[in-house]
DRENPA-3360 file (N, C-alpha, C; in nm, 2 decimals, always signed):
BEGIN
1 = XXXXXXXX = +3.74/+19.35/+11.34/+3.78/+19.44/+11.45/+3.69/+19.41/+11.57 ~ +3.58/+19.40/+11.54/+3.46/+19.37/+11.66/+3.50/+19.23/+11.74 ~ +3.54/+19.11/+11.65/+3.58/+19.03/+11.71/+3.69/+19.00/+11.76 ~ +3.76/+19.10/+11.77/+3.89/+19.11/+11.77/+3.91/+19.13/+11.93 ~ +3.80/+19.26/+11.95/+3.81/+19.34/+12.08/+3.73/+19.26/+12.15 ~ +3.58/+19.14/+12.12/+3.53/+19.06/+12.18/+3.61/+18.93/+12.27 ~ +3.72/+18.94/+12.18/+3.83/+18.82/+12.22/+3.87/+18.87/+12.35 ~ +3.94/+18.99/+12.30/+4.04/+19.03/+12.37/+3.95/+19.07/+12.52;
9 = XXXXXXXX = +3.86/+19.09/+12.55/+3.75/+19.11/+12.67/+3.70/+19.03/+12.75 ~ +3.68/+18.90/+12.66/+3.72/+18.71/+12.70/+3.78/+18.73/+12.78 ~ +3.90/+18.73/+12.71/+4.06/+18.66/+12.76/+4.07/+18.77/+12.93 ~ +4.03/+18.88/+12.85/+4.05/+18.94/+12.99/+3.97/+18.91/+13.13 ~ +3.81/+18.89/+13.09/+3.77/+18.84/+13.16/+3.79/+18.70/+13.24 ~ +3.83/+18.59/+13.18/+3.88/+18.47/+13.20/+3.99/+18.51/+13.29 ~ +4.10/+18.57/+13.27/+4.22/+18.59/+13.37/+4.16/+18.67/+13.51 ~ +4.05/+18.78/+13.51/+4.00/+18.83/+13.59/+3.95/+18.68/+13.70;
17 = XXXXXXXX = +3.90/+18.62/+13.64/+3.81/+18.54/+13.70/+3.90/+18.40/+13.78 ~ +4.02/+18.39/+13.69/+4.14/+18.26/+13.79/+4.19/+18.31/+13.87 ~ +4.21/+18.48/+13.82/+4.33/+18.53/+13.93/+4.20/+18.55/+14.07 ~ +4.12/+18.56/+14.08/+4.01/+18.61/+14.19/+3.97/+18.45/+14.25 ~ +4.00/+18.36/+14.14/+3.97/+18.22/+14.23/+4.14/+18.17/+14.32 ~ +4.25/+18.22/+14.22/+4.33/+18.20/+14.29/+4.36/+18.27/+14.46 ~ +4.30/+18.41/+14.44/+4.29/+18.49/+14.56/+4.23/+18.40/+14.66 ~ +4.10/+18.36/+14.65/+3.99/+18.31/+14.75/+4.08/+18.19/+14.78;
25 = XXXXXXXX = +4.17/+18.08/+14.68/+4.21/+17.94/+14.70/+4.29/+18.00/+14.75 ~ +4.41/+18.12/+14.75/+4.50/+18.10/+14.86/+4.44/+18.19/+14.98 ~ +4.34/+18.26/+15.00/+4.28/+18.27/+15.11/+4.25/+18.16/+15.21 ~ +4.19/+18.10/+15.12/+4.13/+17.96/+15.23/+4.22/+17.85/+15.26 ~ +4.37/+17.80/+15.16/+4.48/+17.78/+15.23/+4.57/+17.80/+15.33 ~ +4.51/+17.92/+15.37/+4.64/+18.02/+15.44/+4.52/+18.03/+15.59 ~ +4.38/+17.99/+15.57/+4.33/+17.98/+15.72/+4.30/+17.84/+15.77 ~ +4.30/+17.73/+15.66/+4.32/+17.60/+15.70/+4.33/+17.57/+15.80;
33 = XXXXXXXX = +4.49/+17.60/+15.85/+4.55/+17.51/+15.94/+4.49/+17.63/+16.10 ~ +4.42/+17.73/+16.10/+4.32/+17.83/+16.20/+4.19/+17.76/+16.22 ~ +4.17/+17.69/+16.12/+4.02/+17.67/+16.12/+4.04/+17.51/+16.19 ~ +4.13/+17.42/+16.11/+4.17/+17.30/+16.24/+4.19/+17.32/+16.33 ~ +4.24/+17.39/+16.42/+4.31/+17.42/+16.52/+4.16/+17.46/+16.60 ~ +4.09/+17.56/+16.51/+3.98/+17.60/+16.61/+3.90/+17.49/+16.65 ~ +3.82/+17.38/+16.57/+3.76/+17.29/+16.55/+3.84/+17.19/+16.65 ~ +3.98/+17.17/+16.66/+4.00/+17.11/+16.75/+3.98/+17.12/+16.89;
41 = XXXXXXXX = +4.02/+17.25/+16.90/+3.97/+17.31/+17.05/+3.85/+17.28/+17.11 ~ +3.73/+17.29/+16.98/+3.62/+17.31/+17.01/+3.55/+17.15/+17.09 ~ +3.63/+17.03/+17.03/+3.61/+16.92/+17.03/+3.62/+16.89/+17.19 ~ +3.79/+16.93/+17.16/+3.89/+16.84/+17.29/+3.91/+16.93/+17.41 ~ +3.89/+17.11/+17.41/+3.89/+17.22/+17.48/+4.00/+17.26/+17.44 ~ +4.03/+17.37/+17.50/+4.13/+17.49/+17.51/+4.22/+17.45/+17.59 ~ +4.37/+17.45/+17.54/+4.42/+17.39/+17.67/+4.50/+17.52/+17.75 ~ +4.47/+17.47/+17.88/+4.54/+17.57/+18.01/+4.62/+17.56/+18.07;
49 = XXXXXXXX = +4.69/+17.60/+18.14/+4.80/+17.53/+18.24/+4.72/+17.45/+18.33 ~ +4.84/+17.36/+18.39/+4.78/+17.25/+18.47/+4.75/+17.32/+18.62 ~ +4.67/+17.27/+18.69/+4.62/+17.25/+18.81/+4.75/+17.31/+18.91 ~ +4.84/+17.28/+18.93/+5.01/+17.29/+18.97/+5.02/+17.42/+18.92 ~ +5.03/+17.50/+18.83/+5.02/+17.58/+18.78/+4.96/+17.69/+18.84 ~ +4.84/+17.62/+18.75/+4.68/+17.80/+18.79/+4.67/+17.79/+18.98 ~ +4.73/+17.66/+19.01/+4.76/+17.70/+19.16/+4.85/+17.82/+19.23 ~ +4.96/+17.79/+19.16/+5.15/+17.86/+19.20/+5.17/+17.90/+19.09;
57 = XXXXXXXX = +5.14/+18.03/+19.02/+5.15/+18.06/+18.90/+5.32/+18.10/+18.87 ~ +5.37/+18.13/+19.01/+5.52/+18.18/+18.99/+5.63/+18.08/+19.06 ~ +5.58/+17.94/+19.01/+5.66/+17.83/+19.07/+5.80/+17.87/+18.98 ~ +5.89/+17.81/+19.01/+6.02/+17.79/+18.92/+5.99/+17.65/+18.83 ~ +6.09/+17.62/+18.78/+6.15/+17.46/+18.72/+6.17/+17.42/+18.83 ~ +6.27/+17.41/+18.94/+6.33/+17.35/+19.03/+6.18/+17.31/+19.08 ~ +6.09/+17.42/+19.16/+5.98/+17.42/+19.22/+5.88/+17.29/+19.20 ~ +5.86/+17.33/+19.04/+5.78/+17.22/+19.03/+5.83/+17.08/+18.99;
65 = XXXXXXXX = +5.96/+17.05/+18.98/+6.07/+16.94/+18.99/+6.03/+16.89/+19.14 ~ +6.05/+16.97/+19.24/+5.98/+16.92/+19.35/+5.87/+16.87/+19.44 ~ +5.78/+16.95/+19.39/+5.64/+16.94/+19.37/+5.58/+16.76/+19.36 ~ +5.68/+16.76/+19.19/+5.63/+16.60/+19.10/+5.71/+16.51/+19.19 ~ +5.80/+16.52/+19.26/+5.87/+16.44/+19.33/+5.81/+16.43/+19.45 ~ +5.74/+16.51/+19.50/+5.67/+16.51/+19.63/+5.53/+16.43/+19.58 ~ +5.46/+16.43/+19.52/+5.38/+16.34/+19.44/+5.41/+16.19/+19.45 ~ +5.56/+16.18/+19.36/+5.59/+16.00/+19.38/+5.62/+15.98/+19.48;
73 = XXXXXXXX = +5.63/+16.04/+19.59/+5.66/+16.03/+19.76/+5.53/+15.93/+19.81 ~ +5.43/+16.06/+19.78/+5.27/+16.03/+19.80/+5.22/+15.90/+19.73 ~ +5.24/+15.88/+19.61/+5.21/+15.76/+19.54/+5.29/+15.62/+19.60 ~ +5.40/+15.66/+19.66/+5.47/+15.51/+19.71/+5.39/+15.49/+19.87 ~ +5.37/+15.61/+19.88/+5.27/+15.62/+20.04/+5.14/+15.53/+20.02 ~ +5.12/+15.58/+19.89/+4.99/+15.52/+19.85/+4.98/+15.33/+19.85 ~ +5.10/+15.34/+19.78/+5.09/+15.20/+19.79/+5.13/+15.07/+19.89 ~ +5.16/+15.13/+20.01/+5.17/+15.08/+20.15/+5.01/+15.07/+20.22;
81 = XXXXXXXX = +4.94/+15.15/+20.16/+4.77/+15.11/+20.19/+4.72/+15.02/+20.13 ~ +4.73/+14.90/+20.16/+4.70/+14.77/+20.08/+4.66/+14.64/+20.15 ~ +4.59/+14.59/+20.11/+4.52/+14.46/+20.17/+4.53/+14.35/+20.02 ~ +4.50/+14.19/+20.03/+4.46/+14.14/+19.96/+4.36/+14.03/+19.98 ~ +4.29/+14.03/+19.88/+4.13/+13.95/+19.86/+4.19/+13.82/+19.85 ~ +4.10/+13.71/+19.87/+4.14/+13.55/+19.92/+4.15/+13.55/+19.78 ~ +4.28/+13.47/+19.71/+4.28/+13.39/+19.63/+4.33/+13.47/+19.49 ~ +4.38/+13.58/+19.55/+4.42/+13.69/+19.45/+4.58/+13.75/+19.48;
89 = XXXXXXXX = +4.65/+13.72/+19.34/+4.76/+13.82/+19.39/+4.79/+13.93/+19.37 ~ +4.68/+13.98/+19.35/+4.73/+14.15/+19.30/+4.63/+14.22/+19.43 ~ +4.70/+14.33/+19.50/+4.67/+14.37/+19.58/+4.56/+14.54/+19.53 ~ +4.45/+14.47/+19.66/+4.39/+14.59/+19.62/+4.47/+14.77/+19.72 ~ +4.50/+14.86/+19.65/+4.61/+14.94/+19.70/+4.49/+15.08/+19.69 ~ +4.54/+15.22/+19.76/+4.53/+15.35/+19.67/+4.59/+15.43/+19.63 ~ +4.71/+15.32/+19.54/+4.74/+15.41/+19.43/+4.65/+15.44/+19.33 ~ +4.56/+15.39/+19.30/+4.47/+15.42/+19.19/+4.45/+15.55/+19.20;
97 = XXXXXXXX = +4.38/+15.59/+19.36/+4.37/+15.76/+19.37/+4.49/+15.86/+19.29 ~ +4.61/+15.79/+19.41/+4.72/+15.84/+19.37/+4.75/+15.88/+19.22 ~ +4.75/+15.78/+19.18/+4.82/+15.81/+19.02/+4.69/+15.98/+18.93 ~ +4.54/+15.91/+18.97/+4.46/+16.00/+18.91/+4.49/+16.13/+18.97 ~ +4.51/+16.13/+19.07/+4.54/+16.27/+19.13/+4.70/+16.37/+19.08 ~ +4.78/+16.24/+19.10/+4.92/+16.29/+18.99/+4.87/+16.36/+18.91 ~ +4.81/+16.27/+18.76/+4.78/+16.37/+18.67/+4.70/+16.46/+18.65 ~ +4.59/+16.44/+18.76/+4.51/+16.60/+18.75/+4.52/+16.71/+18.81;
105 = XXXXXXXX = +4.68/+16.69/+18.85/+4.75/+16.83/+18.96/+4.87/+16.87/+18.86 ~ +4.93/+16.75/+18.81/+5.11/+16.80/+18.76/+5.07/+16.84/+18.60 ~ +4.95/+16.81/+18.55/+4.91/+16.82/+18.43/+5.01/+16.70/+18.34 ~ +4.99/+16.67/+18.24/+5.06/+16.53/+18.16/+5.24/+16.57/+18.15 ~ +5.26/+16.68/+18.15/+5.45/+16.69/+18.07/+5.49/+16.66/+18.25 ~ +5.47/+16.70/+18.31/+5.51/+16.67/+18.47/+5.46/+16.56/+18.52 ~ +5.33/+16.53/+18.50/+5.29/+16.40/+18.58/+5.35/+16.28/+18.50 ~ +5.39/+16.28/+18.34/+5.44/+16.13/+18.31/+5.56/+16.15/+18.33;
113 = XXXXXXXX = +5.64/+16.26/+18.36/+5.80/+16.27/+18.41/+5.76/+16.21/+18.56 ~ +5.65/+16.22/+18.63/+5.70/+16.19/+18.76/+5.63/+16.05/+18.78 ~ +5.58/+16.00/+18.71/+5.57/+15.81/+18.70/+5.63/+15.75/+18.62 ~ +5.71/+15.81/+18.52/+5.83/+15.71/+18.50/+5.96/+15.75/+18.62 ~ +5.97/+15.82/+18.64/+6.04/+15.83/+18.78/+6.05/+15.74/+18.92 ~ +5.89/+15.70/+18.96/+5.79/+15.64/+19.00/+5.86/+15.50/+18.97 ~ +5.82/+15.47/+18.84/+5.85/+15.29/+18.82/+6.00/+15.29/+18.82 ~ +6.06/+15.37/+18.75/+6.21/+15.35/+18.74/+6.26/+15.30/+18.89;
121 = XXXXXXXX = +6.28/+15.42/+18.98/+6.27/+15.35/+19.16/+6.21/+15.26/+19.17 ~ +6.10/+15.23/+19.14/+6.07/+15.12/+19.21/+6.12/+14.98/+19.15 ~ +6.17/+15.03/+19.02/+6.26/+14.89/+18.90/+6.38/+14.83/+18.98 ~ +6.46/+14.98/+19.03/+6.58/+14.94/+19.07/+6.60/+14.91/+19.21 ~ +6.46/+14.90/+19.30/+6.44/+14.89/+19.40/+6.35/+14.94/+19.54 ~ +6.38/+15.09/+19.49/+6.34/+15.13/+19.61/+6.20/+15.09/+19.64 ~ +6.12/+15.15/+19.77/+6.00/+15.07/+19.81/+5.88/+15.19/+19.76 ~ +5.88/+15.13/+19.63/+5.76/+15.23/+19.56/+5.65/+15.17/+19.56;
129 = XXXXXXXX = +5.67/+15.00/+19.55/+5.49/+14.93/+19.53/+5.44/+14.89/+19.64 ~ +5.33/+14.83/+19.57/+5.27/+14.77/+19.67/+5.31/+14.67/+19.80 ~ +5.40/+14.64/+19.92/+5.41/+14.57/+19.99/+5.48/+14.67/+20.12 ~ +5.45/+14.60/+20.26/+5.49/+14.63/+20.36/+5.64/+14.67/+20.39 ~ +5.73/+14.64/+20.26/+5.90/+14.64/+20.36/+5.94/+14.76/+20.26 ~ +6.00/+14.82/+20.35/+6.03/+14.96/+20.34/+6.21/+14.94/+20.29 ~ +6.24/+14.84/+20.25/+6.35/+14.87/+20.25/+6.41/+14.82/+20.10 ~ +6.57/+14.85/+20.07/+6.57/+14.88/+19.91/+6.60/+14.73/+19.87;
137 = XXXXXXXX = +6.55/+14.67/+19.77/+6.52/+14.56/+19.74/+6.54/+14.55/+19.57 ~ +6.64/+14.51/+19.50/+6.60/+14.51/+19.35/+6.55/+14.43/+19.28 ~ +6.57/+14.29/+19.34/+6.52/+14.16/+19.34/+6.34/+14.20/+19.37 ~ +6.33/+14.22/+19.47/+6.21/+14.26/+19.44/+6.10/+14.36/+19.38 ~ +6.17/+14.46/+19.32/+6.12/+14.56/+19.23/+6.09/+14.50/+19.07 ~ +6.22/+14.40/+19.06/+6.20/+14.37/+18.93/+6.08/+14.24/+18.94 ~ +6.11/+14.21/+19.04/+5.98/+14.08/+19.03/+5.83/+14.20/+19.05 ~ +5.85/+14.25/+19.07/+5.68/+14.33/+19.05/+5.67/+14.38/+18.95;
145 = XXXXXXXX = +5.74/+14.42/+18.87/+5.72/+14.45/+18.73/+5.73/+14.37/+18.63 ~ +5.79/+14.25/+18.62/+5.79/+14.12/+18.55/+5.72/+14.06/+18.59 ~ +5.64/+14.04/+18.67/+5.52/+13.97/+18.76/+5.37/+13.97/+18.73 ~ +5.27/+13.98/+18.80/+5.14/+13.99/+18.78/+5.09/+14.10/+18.79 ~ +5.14/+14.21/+18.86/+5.13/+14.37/+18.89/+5.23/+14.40/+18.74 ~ +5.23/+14.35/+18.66/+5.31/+14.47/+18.57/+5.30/+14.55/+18.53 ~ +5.17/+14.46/+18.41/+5.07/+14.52/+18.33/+5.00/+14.67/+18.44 ~ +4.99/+14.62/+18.54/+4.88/+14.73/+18.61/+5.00/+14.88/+18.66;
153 = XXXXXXXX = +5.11/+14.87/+18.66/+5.24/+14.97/+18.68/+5.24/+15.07/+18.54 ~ +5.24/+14.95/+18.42/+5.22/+14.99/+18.27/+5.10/+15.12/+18.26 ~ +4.99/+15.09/+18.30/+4.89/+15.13/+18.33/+4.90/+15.25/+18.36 ~ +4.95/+15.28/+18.53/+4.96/+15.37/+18.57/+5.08/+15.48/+18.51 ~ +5.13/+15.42/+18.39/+5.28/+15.57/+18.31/+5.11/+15.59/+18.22 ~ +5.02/+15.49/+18.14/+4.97/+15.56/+18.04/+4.86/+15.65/+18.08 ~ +4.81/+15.60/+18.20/+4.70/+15.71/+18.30/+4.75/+15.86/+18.34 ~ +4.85/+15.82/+18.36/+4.90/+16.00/+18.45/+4.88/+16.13/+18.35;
161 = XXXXXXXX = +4.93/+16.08/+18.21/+4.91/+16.19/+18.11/+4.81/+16.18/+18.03 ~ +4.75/+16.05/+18.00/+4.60/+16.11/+17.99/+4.50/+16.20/+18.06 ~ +4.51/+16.22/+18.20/+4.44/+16.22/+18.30/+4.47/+16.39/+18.33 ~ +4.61/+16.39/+18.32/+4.66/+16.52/+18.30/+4.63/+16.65/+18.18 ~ +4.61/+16.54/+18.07/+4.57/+16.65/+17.93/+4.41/+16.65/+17.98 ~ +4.36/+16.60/+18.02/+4.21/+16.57/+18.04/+4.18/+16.72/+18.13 ~ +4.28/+16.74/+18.21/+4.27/+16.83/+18.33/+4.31/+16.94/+18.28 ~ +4.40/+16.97/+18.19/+4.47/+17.08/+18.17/+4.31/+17.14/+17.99;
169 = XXXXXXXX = +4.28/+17.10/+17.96/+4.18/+17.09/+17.90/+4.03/+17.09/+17.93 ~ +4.02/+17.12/+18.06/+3.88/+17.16/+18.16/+3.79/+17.05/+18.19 ~ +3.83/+16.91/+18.12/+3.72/+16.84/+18.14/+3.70/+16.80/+18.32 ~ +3.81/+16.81/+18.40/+3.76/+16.76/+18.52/+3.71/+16.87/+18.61 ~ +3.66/+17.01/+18.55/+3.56/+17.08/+18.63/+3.46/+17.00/+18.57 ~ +3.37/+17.02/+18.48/+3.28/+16.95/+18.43/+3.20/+16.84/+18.45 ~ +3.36/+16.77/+18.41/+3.29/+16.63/+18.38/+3.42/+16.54/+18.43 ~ +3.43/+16.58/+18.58/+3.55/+16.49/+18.67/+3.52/+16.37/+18.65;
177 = XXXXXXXX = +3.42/+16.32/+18.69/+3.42/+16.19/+18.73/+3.41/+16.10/+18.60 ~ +3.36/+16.17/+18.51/+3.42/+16.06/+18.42/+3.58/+16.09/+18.33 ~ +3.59/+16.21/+18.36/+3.70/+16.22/+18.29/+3.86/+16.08/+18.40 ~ +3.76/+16.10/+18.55/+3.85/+16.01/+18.62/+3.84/+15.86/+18.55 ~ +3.69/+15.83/+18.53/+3.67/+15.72/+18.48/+3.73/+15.65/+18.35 ~ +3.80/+15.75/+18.25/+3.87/+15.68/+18.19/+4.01/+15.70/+18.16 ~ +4.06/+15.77/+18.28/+4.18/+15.75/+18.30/+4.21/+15.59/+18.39 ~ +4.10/+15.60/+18.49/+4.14/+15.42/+18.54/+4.09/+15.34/+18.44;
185 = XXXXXXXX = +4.00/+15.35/+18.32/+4.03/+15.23/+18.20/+4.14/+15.23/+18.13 ~ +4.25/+15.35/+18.09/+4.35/+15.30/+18.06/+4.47/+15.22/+18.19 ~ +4.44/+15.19/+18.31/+4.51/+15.16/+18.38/+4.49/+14.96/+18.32 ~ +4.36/+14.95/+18.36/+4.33/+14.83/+18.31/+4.35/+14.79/+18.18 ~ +4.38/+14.86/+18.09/+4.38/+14.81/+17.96/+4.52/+14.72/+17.93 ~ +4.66/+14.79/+17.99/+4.80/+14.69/+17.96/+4.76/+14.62/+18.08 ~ +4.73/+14.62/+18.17/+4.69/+14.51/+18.28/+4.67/+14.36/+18.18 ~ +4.52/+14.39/+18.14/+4.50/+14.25/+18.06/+4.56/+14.25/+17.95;
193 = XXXXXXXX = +4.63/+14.31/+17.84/+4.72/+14.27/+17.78/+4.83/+14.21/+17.82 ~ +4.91/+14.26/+17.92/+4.99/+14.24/+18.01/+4.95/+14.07/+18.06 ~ +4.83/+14.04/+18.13/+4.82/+13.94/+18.17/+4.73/+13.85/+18.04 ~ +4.73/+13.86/+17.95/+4.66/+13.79/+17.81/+4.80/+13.75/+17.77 ~ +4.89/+13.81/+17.78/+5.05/+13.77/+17.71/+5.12/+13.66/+17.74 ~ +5.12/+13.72/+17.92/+5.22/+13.67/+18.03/+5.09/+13.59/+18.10 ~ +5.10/+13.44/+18.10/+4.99/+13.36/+18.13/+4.98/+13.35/+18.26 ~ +4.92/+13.38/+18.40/+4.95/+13.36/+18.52/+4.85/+13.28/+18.60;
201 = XXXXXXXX = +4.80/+13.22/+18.52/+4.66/+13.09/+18.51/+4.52/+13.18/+18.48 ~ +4.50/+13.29/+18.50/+4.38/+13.36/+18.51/+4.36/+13.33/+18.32 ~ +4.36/+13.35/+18.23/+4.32/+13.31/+18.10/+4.32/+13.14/+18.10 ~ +4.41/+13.11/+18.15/+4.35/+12.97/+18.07/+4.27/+12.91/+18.19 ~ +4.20/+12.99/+18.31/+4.09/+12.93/+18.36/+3.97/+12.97/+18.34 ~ +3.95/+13.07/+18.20/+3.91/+13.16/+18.19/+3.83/+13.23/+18.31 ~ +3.91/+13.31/+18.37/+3.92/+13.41/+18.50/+3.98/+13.49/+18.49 ~ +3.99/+13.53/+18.37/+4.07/+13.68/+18.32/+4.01/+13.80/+18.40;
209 = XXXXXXXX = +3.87/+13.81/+18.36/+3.82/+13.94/+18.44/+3.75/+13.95/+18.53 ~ +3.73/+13.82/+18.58/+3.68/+13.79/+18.73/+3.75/+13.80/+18.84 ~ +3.93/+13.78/+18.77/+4.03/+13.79/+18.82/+4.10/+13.91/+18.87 ~ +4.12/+14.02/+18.71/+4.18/+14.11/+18.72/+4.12/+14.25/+18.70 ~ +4.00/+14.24/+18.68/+3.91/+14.37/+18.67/+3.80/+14.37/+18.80 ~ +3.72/+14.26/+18.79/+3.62/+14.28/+18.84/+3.62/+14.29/+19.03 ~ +3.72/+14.21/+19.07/+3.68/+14.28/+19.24/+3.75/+14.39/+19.27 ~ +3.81/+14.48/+19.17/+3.85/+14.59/+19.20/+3.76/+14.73/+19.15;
217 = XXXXXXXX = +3.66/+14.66/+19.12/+3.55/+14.81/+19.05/+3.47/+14.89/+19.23 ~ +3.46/+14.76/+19.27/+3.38/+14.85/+19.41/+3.51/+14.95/+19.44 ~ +3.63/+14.93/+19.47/+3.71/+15.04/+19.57/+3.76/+15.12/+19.48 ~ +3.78/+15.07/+19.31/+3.75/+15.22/+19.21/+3.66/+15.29/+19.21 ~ +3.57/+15.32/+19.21/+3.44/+15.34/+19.20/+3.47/+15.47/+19.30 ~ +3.51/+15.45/+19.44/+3.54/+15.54/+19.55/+3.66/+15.60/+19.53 ~ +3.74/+15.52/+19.47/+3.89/+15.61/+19.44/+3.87/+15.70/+19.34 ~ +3.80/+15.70/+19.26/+3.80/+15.81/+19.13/+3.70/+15.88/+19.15;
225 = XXXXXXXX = +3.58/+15.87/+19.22/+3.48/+15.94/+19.30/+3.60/+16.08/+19.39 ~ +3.67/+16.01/+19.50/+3.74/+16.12/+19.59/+3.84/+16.18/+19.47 ~ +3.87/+16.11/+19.39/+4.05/+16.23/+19.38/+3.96/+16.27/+19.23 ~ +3.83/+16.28/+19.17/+3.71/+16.37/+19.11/+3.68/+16.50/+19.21 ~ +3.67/+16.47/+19.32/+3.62/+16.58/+19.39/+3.75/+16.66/+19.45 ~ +3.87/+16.63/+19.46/+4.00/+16.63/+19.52/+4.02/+16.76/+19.42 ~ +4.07/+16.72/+19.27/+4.08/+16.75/+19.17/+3.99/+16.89/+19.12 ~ +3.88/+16.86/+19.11/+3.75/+16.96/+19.11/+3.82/+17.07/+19.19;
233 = XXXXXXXX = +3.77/+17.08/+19.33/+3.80/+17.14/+19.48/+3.94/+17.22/+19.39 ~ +4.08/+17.18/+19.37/+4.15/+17.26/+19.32/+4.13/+17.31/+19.22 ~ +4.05/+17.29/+19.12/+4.01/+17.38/+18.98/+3.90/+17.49/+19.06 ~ +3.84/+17.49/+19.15/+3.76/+17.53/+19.15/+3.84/+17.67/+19.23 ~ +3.93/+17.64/+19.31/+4.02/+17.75/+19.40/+4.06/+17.83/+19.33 ~ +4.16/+17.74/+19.20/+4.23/+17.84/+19.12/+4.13/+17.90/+19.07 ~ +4.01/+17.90/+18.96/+3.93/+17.98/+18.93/+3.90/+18.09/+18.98 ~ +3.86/+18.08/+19.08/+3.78/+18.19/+19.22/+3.88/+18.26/+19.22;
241 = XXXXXX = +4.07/+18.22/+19.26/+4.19/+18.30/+19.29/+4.18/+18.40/+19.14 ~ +4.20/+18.37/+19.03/+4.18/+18.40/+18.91/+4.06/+18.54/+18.87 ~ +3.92/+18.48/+18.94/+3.81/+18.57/+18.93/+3.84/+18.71/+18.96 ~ +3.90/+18.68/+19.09/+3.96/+18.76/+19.19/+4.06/+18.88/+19.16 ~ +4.12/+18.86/+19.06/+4.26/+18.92/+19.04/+4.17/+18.99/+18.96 ~ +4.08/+18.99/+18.88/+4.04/+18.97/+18.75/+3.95/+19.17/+18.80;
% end
């Protein structure tokens, strides 16, 4: 009998003790996917509405349909400011500004809706790149994107929404200027892919980066410097507007 009731206090115990691990194991299943999420945040920030946004908090859809379109206006503006270095075909422009400023105003879901917008016009013609003639051209849209400038067009769809999550995520109060800084390394990156693929003598003289990176760092340098402070200057408005209400 003694051992009977010793069993049976076992067994009880034993079930006391899976059912209470099973409790804690689906406790800690069920906050998992809370505790990633936090951890993520903590890493990459909190994300907020974009810049466009904490600016015009009662814009519409149409509104800021407009807005992003008024942007690729500015970025084809941008690229009518252009000169070229002896012995180079790719023109030094500021769209570079342009594009970083896109994405740290429209935030990434608007700013890459409004640079593929951006390239698409300029694919089928209109005068979106880099050159002096203002008029609609398809022949020559497609030769800039099939060309030596491709890679660097490529560039600027993968920049705009990096540059935008970067923004909507606080890093460009902080830490603008580098957060500018590597949104223009992803511009360069399909550039030299783009020109490592499509041979346009710069690799096989090896003059790949002498070519296509390096006499453009001095006027980046000042382009991601101003649309850092551009950028800032609006986070810093909305904030204070924000304090304000507060």
């Amino acid at each position: 009998m003694v051992t009977k009731i010793a069993d049976i206090a076992h067994n009880n115990a034993n079930h006391a003790f899976y059912a209470g691990g099973g409790f804690f194991m689906q406790r800690d299943i069920s906050t998992a996917p809370s505790l990633a999420r936090e951890s993520g945040e903590a890493l990459i920030g909190t994300r907020n509405p974009s810049l466009m946004d904490a600016l015009f908090p009662s814009l519409t859809t149409v509104q800021r349909a407009l807005l992003a379109l008024a942007a690729v206006v500015v970025l084809a503006i941008c690229g009518k400011l252009h000169f070229y270095l002896p012995d180079n075909p790719v023109p030094i422009t500021f769209q570079t500004a342009g594009v970083l400023m896109m994405g740290g105003f429209l935030g990434w879901r608007w700013g890459l809706g409004a640079i593929i917008v951006y390239y698409l016009l300029g694919m089928v013609g209109a005068p979106m790149f880099a050159n002096p003639d203002l008029s609609w051209d398809t022949a020559r849209g497609l030769s800039s994107i099939a060309g030596v400038t491709g890679g660097y067009l490529i560039g600027f769809i993968t920049a705009v929404p990096i540059i935008g999550f970067m923004s909507e995520r606080g890093w460009i109060r902080g830490k603008g200027l580098w957060a500018m800084l590597l949104g223009n390394l992803w511009i360069y990156v399909p550039a030299l892919i783009w020109l490592s693929i499509f041979d346009f003598g710069w690799p096989a003289q090896g003059e790949l980066f002498s070519g296509a990176v390096y006499p453009f760092i001095p006027g980046d340098l000042v382009k991601l410097m101003l649309s850092s402070i551009v950028i800032s200057a609006g986070w810093a408005v909305a904030d204070h507007r924000n304090r304000s209400r507060d």
